[in-house]
N, C-alpha and C positions, 0 to 999 in steps of 0.2 A: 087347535092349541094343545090338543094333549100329545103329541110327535113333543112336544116343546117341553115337557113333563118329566120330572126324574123320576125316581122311587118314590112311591106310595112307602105312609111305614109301615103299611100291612104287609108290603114286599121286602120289607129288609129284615136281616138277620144279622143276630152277633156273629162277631166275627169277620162278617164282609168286609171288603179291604179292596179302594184303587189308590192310583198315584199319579202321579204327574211327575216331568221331569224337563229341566231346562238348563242349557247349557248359559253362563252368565255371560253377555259382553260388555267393556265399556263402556257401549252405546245403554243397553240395560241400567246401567249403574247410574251414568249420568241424564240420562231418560226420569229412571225413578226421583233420583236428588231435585229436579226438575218441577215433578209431580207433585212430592209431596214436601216441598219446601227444604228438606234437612238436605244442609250444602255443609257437612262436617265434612270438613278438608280430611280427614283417615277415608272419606270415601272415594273422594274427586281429587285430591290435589296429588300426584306422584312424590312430588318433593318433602312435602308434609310427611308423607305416609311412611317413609323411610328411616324417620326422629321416631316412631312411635315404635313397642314392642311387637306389629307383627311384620313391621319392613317392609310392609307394601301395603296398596289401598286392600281394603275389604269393603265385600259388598253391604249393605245395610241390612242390621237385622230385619227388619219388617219385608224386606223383600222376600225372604224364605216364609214368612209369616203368609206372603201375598201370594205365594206357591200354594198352599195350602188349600188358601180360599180358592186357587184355580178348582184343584180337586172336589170340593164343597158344593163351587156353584153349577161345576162343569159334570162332575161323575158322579159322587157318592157323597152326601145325598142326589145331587142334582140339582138341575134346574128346578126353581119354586121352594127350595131348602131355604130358608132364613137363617142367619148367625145370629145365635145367640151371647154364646159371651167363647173366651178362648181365653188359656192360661198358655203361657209361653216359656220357657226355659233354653237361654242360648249358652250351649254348650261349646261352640269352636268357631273361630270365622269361617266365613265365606270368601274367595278370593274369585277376582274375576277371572275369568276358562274355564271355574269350575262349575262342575254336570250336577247340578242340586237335586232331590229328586223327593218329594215332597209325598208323604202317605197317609189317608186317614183309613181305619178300620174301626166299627161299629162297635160297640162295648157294653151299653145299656138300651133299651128301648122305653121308655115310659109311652105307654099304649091311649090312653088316660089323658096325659097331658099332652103328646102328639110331639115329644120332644125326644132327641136321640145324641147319646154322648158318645163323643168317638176320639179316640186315642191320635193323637197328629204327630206325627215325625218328619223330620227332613235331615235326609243325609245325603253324605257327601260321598261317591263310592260306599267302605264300609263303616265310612265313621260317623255316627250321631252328633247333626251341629243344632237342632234346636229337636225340644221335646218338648208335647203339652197333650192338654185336653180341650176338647170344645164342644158346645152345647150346639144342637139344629133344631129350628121349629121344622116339621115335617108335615106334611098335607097327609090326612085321612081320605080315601078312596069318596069320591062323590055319593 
């Protein structure tokens, strides 16, 4: 089981940093409205989406949210990382084609409590659509 294992937090250091990235389809958009219930016509309806200020559907915030957690559960921390809490700020839509690309980078390590805060970005190309912070419980080396 340990192949199955992310980073220990005796392995990590500030500043480490991966990411994740995903181009959005349709299918993505109405997949997630799907999933997790939120059917707000700005995401899925074409017709809808063209009355409202961005003229076209956008994807859901929490999907960039869900980019994130790929990163989290998938690279850094890893696998066996726990979410603790996450603070979000959505700064721009998402639109569907677009290449999101989702980033955490390490920033505090509390040794102690076995918890590690790391800075979360997802952008768009070069432009910031959501910023925040988030808490990981982290596994101490056996």
């Amino acid at each position: 089981m340990q192949e199955l294992h992310g980073y220990y937090l005796e392995d990590l250091e500030i500043g480490m940093s991966d990411s994740f990235a995903k181009t959005i389809t349709d299918a993505d958009v109405c997949l997630f409205a799907g999933v997790s219930g939120d059917t707000n016509p700005v995401h899925i309806n074409d017709d809808y989406a063209k009355t409202t200020q961005f003229e076209k559907r956008i994807v859901h915030g929490m999907f960039s949210a869900a980019l994130i957690s790929t990163v989290a559960g998938t690279k850094l921390p890893g696998p066996g990382a726990i979410y603790i809490d996450q603070q979000i700020k959505f700064r721009a839509p998402v639109f569907i084609g677009d290449t999101a690309k989702a980033t955490v980078t390490v920033e505090e390590i509390d040794q102690r409590r076995g918890r590690v805060k790391c800075k979360t970005d997802v952008t768009v190309g070069e432009k910031l659509v959501a910023t925040g912070s988030a808490t990981f419980m982290v596994d101490k080396r056996g």
